[in-house]
C-alpha positions as CSV (number, residue, x, y, z in Angstrom):
1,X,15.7,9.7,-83.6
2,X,12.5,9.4,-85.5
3,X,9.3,8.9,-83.8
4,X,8.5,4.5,-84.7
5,X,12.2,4.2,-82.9
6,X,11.3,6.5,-80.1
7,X,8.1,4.1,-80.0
8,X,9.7,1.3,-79.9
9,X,12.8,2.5,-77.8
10,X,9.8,3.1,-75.1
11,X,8.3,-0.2,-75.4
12,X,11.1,-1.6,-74.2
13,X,11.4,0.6,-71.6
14,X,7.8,-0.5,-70.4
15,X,8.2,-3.8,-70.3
16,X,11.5,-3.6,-68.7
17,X,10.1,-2.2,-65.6
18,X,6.9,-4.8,-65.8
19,X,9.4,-7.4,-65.5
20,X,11.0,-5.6,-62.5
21,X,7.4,-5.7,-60.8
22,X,6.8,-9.1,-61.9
23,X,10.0,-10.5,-60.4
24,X,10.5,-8.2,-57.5
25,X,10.0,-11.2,-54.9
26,X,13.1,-13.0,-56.3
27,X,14.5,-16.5,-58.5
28,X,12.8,-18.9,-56.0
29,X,9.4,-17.0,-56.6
30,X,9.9,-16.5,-60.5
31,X,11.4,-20.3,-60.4
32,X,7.7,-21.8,-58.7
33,X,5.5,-19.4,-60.7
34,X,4.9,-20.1,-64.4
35,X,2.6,-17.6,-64.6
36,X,5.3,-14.8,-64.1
37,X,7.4,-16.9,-66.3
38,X,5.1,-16.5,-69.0
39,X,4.8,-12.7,-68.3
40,X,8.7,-12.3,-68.3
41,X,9.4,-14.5,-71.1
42,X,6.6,-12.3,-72.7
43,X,8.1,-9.3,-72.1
44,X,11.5,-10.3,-73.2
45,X,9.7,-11.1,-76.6
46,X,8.5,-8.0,-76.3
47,X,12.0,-6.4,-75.9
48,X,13.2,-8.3,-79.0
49,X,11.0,-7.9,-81.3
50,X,11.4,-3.8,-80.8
51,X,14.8,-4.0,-80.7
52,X,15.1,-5.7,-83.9
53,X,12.6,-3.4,-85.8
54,X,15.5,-0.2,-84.6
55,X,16.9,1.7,-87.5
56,X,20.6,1.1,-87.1
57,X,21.3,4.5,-86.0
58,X,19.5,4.1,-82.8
59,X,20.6,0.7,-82.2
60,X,23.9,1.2,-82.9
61,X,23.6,4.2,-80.0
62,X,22.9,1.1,-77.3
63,X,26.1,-0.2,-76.5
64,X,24.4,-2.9,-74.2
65,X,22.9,-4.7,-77.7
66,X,24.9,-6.7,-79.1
67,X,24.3,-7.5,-82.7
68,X,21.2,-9.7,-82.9
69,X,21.2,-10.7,-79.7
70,X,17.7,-9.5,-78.9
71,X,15.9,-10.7,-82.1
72,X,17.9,-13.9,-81.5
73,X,16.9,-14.2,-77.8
74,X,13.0,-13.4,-79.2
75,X,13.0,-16.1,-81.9
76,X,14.0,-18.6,-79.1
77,X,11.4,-17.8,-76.7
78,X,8.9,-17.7,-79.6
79,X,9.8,-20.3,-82.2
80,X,11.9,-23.0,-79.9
81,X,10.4,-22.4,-77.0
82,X,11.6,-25.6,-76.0
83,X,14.6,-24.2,-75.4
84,X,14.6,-22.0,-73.0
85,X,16.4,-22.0,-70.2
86,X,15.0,-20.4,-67.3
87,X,18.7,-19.7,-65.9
88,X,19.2,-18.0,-69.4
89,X,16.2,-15.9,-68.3
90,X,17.3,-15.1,-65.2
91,X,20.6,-13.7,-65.8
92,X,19.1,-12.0,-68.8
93,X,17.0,-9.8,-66.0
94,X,19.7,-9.4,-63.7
95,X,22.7,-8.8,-65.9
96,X,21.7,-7.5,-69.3
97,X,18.1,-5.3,-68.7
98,X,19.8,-3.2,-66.1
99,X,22.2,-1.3,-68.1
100,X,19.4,-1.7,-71.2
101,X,16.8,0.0,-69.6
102,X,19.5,3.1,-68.5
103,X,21.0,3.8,-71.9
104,X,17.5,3.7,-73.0
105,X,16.4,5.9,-70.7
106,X,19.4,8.3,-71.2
107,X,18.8,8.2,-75.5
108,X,14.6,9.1,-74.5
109,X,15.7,12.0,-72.9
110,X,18.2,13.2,-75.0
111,X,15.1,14.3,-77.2
């Protein structure tokens, strides 16, 4: 792996566990809180944008991206903001960053 994708690879990794912090007291909290909606939803940009700058070696080594998912997902919360759906969000922590942030973790320490 070179090093801008090990960069990048730990990015995510970082602002997968600051959205853990910022949404440790639960949906009702996240929900009533736009500030730690805008933290999350930043984040998640974030976790996009350095997915979708991988080489396609590394991403292709995540099984838990699909392709374009993440730069999709980012370009949303960015450009049509509009759009998003805090449910979307939601599930997106609950579902989707778990298993993320664990092949991540197990690629970072593969060397």
């Amino acid at each position: 792996m070179n090093a801008a994708d090990r960069r990048r690879l730990m990015h995510i990794v970082e602002r997968i566990d600051k959205i853990d912090r910022y949404t440790v007291d639960g949906r009702a909290f996240f929900e009533e809180d736009e500030k730690t909606q805008d933290a999350v939803i930043r984040c998640l940009a974030v976790v996009g944008e350095a997915a979708g700058a991988l080489s396609a070696e590394t991403y292709g080594r995540i099984a838990s991206l699909p392709p374009q998912l993440p730069k999709g997902q980012r370009n949303v919360l960015i450009h049509e903001y509009w759009r998003v759906d805090l449910d979307v969000v939601w599930a997106t922590i609950g579902r989707d960053l778990p298993s993320l942030r664990r092949e991540i973790g197990e690629l970072l320490q593969e060397g």
